[in-house]
C-alpha positions, 0 to 999 in steps of 0.5 A: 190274165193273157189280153188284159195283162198288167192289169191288177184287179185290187184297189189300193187300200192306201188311197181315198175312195168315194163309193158314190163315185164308183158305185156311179162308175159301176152304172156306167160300165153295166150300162155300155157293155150290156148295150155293146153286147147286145149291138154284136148280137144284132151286127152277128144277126145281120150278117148271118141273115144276109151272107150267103142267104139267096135272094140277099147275098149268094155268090163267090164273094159272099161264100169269101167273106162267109169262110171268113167269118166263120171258125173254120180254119183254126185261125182268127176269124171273123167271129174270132173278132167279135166274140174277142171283144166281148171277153176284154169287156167281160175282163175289164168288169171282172178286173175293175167290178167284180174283184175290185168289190170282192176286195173291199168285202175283206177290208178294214175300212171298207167292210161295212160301208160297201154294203150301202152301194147296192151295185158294190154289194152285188159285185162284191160276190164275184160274179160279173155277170149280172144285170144283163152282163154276159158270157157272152159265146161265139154260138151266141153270135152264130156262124153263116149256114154255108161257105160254098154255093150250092150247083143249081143255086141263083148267084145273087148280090142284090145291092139293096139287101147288102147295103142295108146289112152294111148300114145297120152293122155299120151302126152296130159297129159306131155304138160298140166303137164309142162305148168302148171309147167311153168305158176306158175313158171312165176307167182313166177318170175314176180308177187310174185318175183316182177319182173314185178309188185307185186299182193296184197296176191299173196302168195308161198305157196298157188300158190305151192297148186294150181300147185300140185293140177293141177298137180295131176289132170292130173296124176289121169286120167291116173292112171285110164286108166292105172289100167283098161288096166293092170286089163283087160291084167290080165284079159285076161290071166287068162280067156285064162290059164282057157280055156287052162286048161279045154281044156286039162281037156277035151282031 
């Protein structure tokens, strides 16, 4: 079960349940992993619309922050980080949707009343991947086109185009960041608290992990853009204090 261990995906057929409640979580989780996945679409376009793009962001800091995020060094990476996120959402719906659902298709009490739900229903066949959920690829979100400036090439780091690709994968990032934040805090309410029904080894402590670790995912991909803007910012000004000295030097 690799990130998701000590998460069991069947409900505890001793506890209460209320299928209105859990079919209500349900709507919820589809909600905000569907509106998550597609706010890393957005963040992976803007960065790979700007990063080493010329006129936008083409230069030595921009090829950094691009090797970075694209899968090149067998190690985890800047897409690594992103598309990790996805599988733990991706997981959290198998574990607390789809096989939780297949498992009240097989129950004594549950067998007939799950039909009624329609989500429940659907989930209860096994996939996860339905109304609008998906398996979501590091294809999907795509690598930037070149981690190396071409000779003859413009060094360009237009502060406008970078800056607003900080501010809309910063707002990508605050979506993802609360969503996420909301679907382990339902998953606490309806399925450890016991709200709607109770999960087999549905523990606090690992969902806290997981949340944390999603969390710090997000929080790392804009570390990344951010150092490489501030370092380039430097960057630039130290060149421009040189050319201004030796200018000087010169008259």
């Amino acid at each position: 079960m690799g990130v998701l261990q000590g998460i069991v995906g069947h409900f505890d057929s001793g506890s209460e349940y209320d299928l209105n409640a859990y079919n209500e979580y349900l709507t919820n989780l589809i909600s905000k992993v569907v509106n998550s996945q597609y706010n890393m679409e957005i963040m992976a376009k803007e960065i790979t619309s700007t990063v080493m793009v010329e006129g936008k962001w083409y230069d030595d800091c921009a090829a950094e922050f691009a090797q970075w995020w694209n899968d090149i060094k067998g190690q985890k990476d800047g897409i690594d980080y992103l598309h990790g996120l996805s599988t733990v959402l991706e997981l959290l719906v198998k574990i607390t949707a789809a096989d939780v659902c297949t498992d009240m298709m097989g129950s004594h009490n549950l067998g007939v009343s799950y039909e009624m739900y329609p989500l429940v229903s659907e989930f209860a066949r096994g996939n996860c991947y339905i109304h609008g959920i998906r398996n979501l690829t590091k294809n999907d979100l795509g690598e930037v086109r070149e981690i190396k400036c071409r000779v003859g090439t413009k060094m360009t780091a237009n502060a406008q185009a970078i800056n607003s690709m900080i501010s809309k994968v910063s707002e990508c990032a605050d979506i993802i960041t609360n969503n996420v934040k909301e679907i382990c805090a339902d998953i606490q309410e309806y399925l450890i608290d016991g709200r709607a029904l109770k999960i087999k080894g549905l523990d606090s402590s690992v969902l806290e992990g997981r949340k944390k670790d999603m969390i710090s995912r997000v929080e790392t991909i804009i570390d990344h853009i951010t150092t490489e803007f501030k370092k380039d910012k430097e960057n630039i000004e130290r060149d421009e204090a040189t050319m201004k000295r030796t200018m000087e030097s010169a008259e």
